[in-house]
N, CA, C and O atoms as a GROMACS GRO file, in nm:
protein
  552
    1UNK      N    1  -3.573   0.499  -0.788
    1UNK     CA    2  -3.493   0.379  -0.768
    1UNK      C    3  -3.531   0.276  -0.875
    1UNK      O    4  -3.650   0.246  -0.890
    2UNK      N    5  -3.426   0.217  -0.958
    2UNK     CA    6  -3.443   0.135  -1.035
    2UNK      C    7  -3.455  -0.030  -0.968
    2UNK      O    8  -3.415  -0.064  -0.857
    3UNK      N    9  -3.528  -0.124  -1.078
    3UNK     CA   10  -3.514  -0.260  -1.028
    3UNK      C   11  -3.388  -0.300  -1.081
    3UNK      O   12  -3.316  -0.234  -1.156
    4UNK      N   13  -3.359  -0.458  -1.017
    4UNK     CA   14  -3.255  -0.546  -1.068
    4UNK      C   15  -3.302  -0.582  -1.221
    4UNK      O   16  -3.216  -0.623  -1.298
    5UNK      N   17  -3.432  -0.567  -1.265
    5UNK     CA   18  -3.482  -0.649  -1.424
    5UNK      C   19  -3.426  -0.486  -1.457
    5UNK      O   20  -3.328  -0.491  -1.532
    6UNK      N   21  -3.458  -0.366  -1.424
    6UNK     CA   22  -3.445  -0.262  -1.521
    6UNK      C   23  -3.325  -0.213  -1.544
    6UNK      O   24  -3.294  -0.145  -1.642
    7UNK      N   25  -3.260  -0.244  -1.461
    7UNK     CA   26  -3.084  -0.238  -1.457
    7UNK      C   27  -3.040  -0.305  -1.553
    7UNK      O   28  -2.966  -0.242  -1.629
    8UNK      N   29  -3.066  -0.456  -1.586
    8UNK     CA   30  -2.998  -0.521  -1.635
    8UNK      C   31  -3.044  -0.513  -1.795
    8UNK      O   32  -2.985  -0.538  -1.901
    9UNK      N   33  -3.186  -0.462  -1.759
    9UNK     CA   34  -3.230  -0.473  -1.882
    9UNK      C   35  -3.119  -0.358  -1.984
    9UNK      O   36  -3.078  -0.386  -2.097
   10UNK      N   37  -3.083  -0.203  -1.894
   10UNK     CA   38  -2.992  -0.083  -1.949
   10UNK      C   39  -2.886  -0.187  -2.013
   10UNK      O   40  -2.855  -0.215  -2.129
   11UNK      N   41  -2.852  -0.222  -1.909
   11UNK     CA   42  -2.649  -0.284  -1.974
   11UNK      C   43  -2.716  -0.372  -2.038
   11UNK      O   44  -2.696  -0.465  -1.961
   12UNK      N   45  -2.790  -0.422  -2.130
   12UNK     CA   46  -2.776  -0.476  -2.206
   12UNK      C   47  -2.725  -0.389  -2.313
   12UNK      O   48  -2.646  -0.441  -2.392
   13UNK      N   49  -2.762  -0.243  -2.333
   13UNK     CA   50  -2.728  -0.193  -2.475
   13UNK      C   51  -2.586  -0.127  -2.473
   13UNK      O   52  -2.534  -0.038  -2.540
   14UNK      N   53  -2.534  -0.224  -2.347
   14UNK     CA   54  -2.391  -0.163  -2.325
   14UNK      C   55  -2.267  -0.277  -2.335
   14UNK      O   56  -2.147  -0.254  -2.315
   15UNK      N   57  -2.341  -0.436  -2.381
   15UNK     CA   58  -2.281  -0.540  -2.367
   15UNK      C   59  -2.232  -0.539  -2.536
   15UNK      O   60  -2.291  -0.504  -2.637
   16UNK      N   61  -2.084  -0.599  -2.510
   16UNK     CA   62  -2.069  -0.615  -2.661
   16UNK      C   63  -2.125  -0.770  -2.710
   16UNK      O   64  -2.192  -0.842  -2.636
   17UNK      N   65  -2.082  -0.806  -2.848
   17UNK     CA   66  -2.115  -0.910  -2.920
   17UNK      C   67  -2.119  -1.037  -2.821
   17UNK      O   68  -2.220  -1.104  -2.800
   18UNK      N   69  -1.939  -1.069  -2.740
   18UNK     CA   70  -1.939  -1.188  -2.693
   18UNK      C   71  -1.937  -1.193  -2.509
   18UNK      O   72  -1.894  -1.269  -2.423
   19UNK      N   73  -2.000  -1.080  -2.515
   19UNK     CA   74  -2.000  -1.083  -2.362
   19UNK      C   75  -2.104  -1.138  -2.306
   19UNK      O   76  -2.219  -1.148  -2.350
   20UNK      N   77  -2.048  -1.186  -2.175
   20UNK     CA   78  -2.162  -1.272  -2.070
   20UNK      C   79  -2.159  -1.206  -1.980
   20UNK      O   80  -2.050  -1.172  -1.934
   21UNK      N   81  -2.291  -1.158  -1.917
   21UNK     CA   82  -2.321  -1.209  -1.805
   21UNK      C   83  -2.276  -1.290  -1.670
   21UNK      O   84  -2.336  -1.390  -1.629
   22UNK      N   85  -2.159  -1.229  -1.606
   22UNK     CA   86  -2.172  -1.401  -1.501
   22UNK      C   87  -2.239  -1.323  -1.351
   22UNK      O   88  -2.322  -1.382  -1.281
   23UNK      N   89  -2.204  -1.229  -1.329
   23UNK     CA   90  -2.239  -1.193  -1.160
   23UNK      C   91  -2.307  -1.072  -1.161
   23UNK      O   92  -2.271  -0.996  -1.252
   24UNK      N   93  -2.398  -1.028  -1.085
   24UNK     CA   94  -2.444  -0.930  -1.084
   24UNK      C   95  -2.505  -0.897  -0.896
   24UNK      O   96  -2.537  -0.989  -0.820
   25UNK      N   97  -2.507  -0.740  -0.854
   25UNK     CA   98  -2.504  -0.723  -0.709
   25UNK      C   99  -2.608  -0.586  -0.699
   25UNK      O  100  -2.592  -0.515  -0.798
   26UNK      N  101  -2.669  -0.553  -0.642
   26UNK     CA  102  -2.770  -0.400  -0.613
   26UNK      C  103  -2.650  -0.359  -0.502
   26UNK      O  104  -2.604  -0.440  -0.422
   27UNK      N  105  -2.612  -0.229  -0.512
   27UNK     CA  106  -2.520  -0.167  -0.487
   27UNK      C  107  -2.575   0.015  -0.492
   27UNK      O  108  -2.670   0.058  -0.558
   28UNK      N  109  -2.505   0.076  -0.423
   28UNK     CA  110  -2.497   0.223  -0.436
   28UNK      C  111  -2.335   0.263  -0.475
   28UNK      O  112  -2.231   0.234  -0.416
   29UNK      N  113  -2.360   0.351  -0.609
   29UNK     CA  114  -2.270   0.422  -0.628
   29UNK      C  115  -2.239   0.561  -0.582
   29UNK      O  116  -2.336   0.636  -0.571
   30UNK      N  117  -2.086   0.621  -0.545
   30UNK     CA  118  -2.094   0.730  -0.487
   30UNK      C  119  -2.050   0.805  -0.647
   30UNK      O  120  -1.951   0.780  -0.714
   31UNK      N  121  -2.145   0.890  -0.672
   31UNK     CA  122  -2.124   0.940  -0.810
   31UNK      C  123  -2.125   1.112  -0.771
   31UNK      O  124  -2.218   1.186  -0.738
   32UNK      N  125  -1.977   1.139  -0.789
   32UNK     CA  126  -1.912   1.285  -0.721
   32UNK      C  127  -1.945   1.335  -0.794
   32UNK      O  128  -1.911   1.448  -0.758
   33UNK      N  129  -2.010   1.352  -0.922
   33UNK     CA  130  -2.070   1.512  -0.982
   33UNK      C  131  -2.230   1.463  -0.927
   33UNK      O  132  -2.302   1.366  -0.952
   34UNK      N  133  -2.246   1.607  -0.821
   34UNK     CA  134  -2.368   1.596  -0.765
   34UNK      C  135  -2.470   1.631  -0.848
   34UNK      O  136  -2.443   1.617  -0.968
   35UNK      N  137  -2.647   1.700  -0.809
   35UNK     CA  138  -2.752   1.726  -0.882
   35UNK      C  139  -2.685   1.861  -0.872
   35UNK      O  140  -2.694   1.923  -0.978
   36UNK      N  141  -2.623   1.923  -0.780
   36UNK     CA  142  -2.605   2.067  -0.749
   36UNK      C  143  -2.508   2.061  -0.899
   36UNK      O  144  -2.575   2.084  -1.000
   37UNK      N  145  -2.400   2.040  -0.916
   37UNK     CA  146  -2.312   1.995  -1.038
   37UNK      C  147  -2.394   2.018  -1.148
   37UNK      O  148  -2.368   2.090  -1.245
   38UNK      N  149  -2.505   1.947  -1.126
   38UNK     CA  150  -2.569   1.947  -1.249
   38UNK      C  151  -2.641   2.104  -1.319
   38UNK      O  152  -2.659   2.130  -1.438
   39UNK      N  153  -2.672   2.192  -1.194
   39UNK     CA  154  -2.739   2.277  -1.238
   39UNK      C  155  -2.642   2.344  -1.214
   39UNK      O  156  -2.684   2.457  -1.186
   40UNK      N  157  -2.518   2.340  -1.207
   40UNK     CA  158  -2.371   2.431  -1.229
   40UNK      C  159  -2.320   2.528  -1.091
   40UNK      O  160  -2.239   2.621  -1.089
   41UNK      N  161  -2.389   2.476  -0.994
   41UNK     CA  162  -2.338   2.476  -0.882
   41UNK      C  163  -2.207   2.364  -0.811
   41UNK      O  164  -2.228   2.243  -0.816
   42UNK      N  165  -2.071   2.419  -0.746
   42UNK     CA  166  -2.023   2.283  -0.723
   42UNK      C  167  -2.060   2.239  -0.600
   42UNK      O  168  -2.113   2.308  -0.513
   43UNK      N  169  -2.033   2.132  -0.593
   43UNK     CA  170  -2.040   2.064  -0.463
   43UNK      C  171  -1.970   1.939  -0.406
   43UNK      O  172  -1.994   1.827  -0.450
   44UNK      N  173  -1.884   1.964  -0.308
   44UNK     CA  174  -1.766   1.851  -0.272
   44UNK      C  175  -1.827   1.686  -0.162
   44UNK      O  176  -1.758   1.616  -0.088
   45UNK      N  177  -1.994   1.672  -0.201
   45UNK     CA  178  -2.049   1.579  -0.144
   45UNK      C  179  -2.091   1.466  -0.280
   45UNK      O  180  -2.151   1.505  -0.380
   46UNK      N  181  -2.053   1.347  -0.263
   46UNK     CA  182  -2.112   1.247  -0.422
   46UNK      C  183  -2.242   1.249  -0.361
   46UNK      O  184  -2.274   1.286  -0.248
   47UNK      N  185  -2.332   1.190  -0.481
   47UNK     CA  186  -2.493   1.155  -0.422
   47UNK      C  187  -2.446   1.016  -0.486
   47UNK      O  188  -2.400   0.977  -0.594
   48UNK      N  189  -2.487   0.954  -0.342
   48UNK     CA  190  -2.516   0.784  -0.389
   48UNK      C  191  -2.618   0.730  -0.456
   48UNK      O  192  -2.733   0.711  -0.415
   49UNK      N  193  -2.556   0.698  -0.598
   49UNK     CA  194  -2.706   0.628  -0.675
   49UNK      C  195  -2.719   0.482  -0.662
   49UNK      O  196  -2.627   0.405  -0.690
   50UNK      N  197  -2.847   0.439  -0.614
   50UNK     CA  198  -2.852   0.311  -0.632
   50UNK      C  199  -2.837   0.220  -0.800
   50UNK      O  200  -2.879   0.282  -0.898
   51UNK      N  201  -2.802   0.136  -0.814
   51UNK     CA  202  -2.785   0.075  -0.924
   51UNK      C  203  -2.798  -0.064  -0.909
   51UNK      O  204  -2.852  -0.117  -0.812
   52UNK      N  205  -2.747  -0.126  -1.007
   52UNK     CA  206  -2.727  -0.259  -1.026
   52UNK      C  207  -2.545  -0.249  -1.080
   52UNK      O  208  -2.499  -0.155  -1.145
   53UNK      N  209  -2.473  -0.358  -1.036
   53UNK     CA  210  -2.330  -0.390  -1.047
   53UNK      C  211  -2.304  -0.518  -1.160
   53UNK      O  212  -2.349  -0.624  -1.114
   54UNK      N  213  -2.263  -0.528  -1.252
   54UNK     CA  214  -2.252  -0.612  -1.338
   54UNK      C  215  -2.077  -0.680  -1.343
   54UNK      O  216  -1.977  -0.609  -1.334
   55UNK      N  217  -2.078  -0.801  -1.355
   55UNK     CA  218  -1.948  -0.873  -1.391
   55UNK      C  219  -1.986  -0.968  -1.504
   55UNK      O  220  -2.072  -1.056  -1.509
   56UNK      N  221  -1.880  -0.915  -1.609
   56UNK     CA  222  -1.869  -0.959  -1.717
   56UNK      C  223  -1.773  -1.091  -1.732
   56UNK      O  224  -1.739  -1.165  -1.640
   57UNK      N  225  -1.740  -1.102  -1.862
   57UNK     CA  226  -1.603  -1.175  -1.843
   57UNK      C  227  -1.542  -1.091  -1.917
   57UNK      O  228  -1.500  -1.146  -2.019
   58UNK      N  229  -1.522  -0.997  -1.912
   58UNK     CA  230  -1.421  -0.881  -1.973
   58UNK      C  231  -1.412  -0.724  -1.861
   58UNK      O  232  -1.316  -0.651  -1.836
   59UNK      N  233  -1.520  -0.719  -1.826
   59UNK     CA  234  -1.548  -0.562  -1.736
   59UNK      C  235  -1.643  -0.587  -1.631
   59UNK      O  236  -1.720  -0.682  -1.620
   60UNK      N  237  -1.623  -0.465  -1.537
   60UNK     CA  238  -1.706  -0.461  -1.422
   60UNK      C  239  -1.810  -0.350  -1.470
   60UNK      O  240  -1.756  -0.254  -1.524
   61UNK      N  241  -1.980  -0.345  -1.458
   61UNK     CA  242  -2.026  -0.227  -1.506
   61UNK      C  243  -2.130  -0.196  -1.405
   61UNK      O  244  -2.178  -0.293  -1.346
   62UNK      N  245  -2.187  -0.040  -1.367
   62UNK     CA  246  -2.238  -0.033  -1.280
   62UNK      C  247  -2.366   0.022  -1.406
   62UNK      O  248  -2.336   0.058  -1.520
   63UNK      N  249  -2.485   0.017  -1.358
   63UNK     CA  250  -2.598   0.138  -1.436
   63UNK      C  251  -2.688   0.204  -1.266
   63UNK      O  252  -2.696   0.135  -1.164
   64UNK      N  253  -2.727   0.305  -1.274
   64UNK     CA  254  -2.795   0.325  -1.180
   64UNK      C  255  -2.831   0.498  -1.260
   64UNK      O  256  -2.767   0.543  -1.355
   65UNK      N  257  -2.951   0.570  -1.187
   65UNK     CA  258  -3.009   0.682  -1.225
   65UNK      C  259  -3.006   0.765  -1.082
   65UNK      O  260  -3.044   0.741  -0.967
   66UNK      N  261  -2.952   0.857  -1.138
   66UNK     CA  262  -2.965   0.970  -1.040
   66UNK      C  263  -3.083   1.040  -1.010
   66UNK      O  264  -3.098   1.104  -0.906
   67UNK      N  265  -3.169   1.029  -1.102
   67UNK     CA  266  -3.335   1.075  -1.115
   67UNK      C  267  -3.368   0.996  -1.254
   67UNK      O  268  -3.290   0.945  -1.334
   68UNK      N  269  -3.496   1.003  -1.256
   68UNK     CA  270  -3.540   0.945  -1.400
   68UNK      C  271  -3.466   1.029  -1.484
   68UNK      O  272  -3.428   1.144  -1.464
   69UNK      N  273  -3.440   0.907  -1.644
   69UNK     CA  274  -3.397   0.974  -1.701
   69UNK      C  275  -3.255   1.071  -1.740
   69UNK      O  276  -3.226   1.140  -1.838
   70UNK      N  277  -3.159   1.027  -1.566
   70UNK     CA  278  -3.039   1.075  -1.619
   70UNK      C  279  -2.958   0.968  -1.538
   70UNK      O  280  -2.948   0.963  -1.416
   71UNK      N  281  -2.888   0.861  -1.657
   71UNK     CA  282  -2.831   0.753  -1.600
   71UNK      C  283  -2.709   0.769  -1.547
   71UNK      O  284  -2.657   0.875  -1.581
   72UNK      N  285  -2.632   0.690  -1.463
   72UNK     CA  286  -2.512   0.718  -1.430
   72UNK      C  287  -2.474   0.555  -1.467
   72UNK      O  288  -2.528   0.458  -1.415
   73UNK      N  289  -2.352   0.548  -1.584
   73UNK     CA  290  -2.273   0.440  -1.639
   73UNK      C  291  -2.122   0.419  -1.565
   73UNK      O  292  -2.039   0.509  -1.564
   74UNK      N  293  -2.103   0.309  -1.513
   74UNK     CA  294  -1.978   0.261  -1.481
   74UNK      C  295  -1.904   0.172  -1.579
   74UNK      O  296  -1.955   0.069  -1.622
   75UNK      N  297  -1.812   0.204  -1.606
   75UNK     CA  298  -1.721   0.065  -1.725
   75UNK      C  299  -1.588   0.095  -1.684
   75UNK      O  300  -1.533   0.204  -1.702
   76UNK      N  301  -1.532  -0.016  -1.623
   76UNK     CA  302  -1.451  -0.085  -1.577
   76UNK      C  303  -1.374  -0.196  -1.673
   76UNK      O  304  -1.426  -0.307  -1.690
   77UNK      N  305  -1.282  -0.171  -1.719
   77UNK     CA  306  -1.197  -0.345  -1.786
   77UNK      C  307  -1.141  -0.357  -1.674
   77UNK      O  308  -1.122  -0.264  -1.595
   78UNK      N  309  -1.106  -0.478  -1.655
   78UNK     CA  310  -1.034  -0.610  -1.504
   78UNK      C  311  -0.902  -0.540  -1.591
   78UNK      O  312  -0.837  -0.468  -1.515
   79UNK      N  313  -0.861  -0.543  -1.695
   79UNK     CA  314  -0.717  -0.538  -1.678
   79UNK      C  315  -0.691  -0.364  -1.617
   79UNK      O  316  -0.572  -0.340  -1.593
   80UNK      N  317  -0.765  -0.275  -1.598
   80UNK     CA  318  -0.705  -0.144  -1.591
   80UNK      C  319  -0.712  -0.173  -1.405
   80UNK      O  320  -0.612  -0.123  -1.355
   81UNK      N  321  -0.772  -0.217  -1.334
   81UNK     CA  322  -0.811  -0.261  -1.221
   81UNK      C  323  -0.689  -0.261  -1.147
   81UNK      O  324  -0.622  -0.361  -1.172
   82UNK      N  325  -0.628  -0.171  -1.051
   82UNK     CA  326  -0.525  -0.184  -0.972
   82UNK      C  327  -0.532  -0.268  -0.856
   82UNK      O  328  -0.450  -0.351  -0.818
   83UNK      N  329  -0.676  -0.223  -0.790
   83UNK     CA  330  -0.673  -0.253  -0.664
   83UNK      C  331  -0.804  -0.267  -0.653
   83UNK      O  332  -0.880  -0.228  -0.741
   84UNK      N  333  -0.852  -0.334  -0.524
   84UNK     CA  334  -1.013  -0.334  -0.527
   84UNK      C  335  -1.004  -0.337  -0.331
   84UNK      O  336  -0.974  -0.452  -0.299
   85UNK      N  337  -1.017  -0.274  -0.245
   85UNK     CA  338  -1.011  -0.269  -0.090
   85UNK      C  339  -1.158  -0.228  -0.026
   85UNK      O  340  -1.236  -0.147  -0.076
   86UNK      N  341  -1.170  -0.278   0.056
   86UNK     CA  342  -1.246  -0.263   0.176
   86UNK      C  343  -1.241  -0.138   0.279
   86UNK      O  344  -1.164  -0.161   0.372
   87UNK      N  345  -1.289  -0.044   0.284
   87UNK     CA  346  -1.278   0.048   0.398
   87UNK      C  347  -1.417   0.123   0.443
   87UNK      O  348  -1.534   0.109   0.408
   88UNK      N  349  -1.344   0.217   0.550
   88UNK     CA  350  -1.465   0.288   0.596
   88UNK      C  351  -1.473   0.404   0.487
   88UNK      O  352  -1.398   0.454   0.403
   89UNK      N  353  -1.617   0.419   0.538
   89UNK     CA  354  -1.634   0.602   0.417
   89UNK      C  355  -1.716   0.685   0.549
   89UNK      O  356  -1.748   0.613   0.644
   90UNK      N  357  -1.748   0.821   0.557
   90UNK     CA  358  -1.822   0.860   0.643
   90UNK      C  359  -1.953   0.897   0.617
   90UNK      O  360  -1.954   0.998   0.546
   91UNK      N  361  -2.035   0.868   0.639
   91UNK     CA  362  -2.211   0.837   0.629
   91UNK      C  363  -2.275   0.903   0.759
   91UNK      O  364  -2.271   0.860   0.874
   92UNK      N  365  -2.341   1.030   0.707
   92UNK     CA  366  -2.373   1.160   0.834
   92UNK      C  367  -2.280   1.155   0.891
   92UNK      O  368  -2.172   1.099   0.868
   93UNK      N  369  -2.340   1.253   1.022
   93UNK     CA  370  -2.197   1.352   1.088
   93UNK      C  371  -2.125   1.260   1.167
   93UNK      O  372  -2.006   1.286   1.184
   94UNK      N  373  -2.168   1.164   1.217
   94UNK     CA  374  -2.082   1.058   1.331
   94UNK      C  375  -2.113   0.947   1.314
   94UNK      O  376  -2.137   0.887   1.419
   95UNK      N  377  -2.127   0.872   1.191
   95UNK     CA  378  -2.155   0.726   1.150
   95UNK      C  379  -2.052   0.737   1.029
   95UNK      O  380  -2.027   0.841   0.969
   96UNK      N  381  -1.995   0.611   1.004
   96UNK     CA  382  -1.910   0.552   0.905
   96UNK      C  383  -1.954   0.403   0.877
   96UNK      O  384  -1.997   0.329   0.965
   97UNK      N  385  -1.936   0.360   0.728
   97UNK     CA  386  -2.031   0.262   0.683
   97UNK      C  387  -1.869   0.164   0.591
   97UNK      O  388  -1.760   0.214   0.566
   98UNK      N  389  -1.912   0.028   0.564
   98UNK     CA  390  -1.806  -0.006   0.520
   98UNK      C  391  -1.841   0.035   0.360
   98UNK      O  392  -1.959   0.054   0.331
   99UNK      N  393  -1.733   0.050   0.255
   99UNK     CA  394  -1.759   0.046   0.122
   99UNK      C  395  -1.647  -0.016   0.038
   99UNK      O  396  -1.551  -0.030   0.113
  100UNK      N  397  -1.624  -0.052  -0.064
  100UNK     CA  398  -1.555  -0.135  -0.124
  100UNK      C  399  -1.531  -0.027  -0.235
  100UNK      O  400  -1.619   0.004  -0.315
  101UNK      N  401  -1.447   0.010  -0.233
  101UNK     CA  402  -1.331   0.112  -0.295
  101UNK      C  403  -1.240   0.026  -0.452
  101UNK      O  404  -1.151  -0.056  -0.429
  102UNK      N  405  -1.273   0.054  -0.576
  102UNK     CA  406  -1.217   0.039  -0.694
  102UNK      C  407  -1.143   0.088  -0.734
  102UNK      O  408  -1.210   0.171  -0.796
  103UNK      N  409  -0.954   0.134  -0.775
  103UNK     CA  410  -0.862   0.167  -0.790
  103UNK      C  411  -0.848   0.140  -0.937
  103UNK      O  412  -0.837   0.023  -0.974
  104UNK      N  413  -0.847   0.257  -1.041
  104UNK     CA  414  -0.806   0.205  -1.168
  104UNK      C  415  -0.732   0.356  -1.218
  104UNK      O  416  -0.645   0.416  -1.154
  105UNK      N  417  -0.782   0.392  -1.332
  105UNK     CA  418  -0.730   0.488  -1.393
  105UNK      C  419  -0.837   0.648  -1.271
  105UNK      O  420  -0.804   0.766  -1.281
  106UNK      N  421  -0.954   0.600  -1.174
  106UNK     CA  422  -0.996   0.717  -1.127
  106UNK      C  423  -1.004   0.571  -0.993
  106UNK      O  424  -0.960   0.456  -0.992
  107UNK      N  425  -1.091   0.666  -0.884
  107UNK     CA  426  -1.165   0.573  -0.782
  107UNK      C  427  -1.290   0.596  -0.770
  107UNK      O  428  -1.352   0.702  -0.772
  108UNK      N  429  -1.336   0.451  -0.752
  108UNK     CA  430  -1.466   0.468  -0.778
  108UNK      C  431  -1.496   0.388  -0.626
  108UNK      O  432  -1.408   0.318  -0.574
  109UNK      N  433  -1.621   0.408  -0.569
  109UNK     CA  434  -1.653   0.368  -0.451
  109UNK      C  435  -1.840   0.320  -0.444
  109UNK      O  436  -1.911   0.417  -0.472
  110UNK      N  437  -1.912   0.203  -0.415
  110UNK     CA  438  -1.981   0.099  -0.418
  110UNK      C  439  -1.963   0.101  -0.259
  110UNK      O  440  -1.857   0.068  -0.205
  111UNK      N  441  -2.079   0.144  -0.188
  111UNK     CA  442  -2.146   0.081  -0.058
  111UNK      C  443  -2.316   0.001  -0.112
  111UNK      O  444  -2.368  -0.020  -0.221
  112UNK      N  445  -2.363  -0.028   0.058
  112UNK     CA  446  -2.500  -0.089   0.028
  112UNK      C  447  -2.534   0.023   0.142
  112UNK      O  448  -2.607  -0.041   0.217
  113UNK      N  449  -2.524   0.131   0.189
  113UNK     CA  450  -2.570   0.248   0.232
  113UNK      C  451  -2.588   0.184   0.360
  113UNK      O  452  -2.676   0.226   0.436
  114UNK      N  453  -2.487   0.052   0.402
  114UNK     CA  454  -2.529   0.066   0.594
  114UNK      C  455  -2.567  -0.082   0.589
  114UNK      O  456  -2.543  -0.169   0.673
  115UNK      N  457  -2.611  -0.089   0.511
  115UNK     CA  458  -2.727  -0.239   0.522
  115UNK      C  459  -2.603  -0.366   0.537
  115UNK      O  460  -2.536  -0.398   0.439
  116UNK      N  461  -2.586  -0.433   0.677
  116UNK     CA  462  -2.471  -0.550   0.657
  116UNK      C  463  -2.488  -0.666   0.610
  116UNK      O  464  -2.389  -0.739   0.599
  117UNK      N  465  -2.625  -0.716   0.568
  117UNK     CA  466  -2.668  -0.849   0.484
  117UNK      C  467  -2.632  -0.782   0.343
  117UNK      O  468  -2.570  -0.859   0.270
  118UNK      N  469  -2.660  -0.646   0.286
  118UNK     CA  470  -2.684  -0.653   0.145
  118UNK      C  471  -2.527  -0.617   0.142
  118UNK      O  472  -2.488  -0.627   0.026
  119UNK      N  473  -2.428  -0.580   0.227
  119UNK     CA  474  -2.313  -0.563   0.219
  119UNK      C  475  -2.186  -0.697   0.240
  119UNK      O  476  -2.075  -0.691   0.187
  120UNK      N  477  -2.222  -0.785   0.309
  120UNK     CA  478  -2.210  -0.916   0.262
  120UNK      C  479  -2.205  -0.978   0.145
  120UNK      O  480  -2.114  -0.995   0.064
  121UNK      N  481  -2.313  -1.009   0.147
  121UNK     CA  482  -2.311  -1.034  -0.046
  121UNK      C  483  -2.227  -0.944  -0.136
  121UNK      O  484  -2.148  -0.999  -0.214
  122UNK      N  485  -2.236  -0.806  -0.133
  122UNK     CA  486  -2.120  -0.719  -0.201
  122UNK      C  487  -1.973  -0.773  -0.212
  122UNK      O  488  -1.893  -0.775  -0.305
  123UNK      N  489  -1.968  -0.811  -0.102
  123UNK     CA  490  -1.869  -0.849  -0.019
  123UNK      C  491  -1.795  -0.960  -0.111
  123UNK      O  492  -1.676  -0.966  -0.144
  124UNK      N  493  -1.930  -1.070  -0.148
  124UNK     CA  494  -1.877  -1.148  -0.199
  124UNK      C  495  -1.897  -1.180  -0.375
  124UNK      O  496  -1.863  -1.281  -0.437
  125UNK      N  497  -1.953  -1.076  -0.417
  125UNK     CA  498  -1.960  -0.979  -0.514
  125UNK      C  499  -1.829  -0.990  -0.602
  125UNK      O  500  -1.795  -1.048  -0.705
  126UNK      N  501  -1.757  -0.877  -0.479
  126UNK     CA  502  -1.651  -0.843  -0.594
  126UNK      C  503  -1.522  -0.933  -0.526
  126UNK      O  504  -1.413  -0.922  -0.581
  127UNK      N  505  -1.533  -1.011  -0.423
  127UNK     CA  506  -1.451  -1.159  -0.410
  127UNK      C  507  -1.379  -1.255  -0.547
  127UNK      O  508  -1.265  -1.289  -0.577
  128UNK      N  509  -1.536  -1.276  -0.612
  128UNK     CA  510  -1.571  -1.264  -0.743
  128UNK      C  511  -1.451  -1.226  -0.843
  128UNK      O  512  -1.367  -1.296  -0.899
  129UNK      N  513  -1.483  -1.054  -0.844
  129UNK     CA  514  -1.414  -0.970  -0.951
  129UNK      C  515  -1.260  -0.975  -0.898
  129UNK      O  516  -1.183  -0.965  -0.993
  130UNK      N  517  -1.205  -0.985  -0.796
  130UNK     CA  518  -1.082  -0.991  -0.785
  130UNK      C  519  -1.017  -1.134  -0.835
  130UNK      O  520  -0.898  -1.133  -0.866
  131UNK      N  521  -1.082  -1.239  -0.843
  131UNK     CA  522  -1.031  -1.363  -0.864
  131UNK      C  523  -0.992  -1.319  -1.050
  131UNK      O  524  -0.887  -1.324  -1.114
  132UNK      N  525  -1.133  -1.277  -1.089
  132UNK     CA  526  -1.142  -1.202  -1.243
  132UNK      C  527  -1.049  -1.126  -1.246
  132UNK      O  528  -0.987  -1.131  -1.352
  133UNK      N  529  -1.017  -1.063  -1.182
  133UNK     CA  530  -0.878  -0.943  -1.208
  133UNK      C  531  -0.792  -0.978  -1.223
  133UNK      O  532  -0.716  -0.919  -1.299
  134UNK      N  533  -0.751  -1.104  -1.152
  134UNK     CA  534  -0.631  -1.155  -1.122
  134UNK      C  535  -0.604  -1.241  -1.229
  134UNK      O  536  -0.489  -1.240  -1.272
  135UNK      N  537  -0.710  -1.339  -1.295
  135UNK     CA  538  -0.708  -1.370  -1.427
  135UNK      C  539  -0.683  -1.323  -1.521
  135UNK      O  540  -0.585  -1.356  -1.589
  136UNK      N  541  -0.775  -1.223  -1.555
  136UNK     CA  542  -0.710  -1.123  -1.714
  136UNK      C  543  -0.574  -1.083  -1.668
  136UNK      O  544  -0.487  -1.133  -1.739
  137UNK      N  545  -0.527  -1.006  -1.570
  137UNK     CA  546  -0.389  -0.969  -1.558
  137UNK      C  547  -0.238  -1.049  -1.576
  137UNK      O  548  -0.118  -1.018  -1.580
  138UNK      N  549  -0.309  -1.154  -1.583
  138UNK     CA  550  -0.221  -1.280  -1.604
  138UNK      C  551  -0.166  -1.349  -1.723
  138UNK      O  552  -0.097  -1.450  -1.709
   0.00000   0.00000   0.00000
């Protein structure tokens, strides 16, 4: 598990010239090519990586590691951004958790794995990025 300093410290070598910084959230990504994937087995379960969530004033970016050493990158532009919704996902065999679902050219999906304080803040996270979406699209 990475920190919020080591997260941010990654996207830095992912920020261009005039980009800022404005929002940032600890988040789990559901990243559908699993470890099984990796060693060329398939498998129809994502492994949620924890990360850090970045808002730019141009893109949304996630960094998080699936194990040391093998990062998982999110890059997002606000203008490709269709939709951004709230729903359930299913979390073990008879629990469902809320997650905040990203609609662009793929879907991408961001829970806090259950937790309703750190999912709150998410909450108001990408509150945030939709106001941003709605800007660049404009």
């Amino acid at each position: 598990m990475i920190t919020k300093e080591q997260g941010l410290q990654a996207i830095q070598e992912y920020l261009t010239e005039n980009e800022i910084v404005e929002h940032t959230a600890i988040a789990h990504y559901k990243y559908e090519n699993s470890l099984a994937g990796l060693a060329g087995i398939g498998s129809t379960y994502g492994v949620p990586v924890q990360g850090i969530l970045v808002s730019t004033n141009s893109r949304l970016l996630f960094y998080g590691e699936v194990i040391k050493s093998i990062p998982v990158f999110v890059d997002i532009k606000y203008t490709d951004i269709n939709r951004i919704e709230e729903k359930k996902m299913n979390y073990g065999l008879l629990k469902s958790i809320p997650a905040i679902i990203v609609s662009h050219k793929e879907t991408e999906t961001f829970t806090t794995q259950g937790n309703p304080d750190e999912f709150s803040k998410l909450k108001s996270f990408f509150e945030l990025v939709k106001k941003k979406v709605a800007s660049q699209q404009n």
